[in-house]
C-alpha positions as CSV (number, residue, x, y, z in Angstrom):
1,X,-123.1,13.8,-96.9
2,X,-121.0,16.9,-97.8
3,X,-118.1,18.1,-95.6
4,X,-117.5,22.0,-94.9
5,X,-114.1,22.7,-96.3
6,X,-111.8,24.6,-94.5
7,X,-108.8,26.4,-95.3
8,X,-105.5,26.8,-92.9
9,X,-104.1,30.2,-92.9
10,X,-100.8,28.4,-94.6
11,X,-102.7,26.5,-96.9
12,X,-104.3,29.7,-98.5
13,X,-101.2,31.5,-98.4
14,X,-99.7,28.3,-100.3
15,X,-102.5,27.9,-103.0
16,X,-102.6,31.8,-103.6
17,X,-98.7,31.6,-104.4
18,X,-99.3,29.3,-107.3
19,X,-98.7,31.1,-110.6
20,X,-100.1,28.3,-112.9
21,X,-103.6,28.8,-113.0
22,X,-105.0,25.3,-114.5
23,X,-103.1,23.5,-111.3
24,X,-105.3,25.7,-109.5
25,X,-108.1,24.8,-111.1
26,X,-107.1,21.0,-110.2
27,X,-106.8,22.3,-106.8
28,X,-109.8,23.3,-106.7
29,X,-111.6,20.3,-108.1
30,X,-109.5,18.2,-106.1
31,X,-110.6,20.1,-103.1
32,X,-114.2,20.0,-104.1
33,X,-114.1,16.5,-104.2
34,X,-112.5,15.9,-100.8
35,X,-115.4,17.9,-99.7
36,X,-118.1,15.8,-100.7
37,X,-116.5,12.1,-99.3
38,X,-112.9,12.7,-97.5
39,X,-112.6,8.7,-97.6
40,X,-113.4,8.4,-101.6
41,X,-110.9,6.2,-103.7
42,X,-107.5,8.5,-104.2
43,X,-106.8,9.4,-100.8
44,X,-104.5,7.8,-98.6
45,X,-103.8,8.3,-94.8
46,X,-100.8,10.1,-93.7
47,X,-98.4,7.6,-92.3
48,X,-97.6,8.6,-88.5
49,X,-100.4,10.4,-87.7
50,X,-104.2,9.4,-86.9
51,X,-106.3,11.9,-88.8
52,X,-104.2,13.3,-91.2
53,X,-105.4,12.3,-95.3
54,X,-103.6,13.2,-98.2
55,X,-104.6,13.9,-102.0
56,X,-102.5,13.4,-104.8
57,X,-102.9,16.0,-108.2
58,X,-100.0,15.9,-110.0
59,X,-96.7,16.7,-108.2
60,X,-98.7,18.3,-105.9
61,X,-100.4,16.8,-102.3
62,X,-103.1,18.0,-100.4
63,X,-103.2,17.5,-96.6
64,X,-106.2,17.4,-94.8
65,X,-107.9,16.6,-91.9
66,X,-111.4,15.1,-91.4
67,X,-113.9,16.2,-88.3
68,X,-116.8,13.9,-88.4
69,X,-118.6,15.4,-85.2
70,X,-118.3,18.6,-87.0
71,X,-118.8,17.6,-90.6
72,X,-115.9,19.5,-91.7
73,X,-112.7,18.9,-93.3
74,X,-109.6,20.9,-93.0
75,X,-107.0,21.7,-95.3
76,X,-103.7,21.9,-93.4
77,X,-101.0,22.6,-96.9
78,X,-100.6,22.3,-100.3
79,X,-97.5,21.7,-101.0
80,X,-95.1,20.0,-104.4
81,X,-94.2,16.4,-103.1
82,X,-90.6,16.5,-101.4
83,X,-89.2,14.8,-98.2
84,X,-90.3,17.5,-96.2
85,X,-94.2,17.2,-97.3
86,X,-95.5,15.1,-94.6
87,X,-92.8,16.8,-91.7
């Protein structure tokens, strides 16, 4: 079962930012992925917080949230792994 991906107003500001278009591109696939199965192997859960999954491609991390009633899966940032990445 497929998720419907959506974007965060920061999280589309944040991925349109990025200059280097093949880290996009991972983004994107990345993204894809998350889309079809939220839980597949490569994702871990946010410590702290319930719902909150995270995607590693390259320095980067993906944050997302999953709805299951809704069948939809939220992209809350994109942002270069630093302390302040899961604050």
């Amino acid at each position: 079962m497929s998720y419907e991906v959506i974007f965060s107003p920061k999280s589309r500001k944040q991925i349109k930012a990025l200059r280097d278009e093949k880290l996009k591109m991972k983004l994107k696939e990345a993204i894809v992925e998350i889309g079809m199965d939220p839980w597949h192997r490569g994702t871990i859960k946010v410590e702290k917080y319930d719902n909150i999954r995270r995607k590693r491609v390259g320095r980067y991390r993906i944050l997302y949230m999953v709805d299951k009633e809704n069948n939809e899966v939220l992209i809350v940032k994109v942002e270069k792994r630093s302390e302040t990445t899961y604050k």
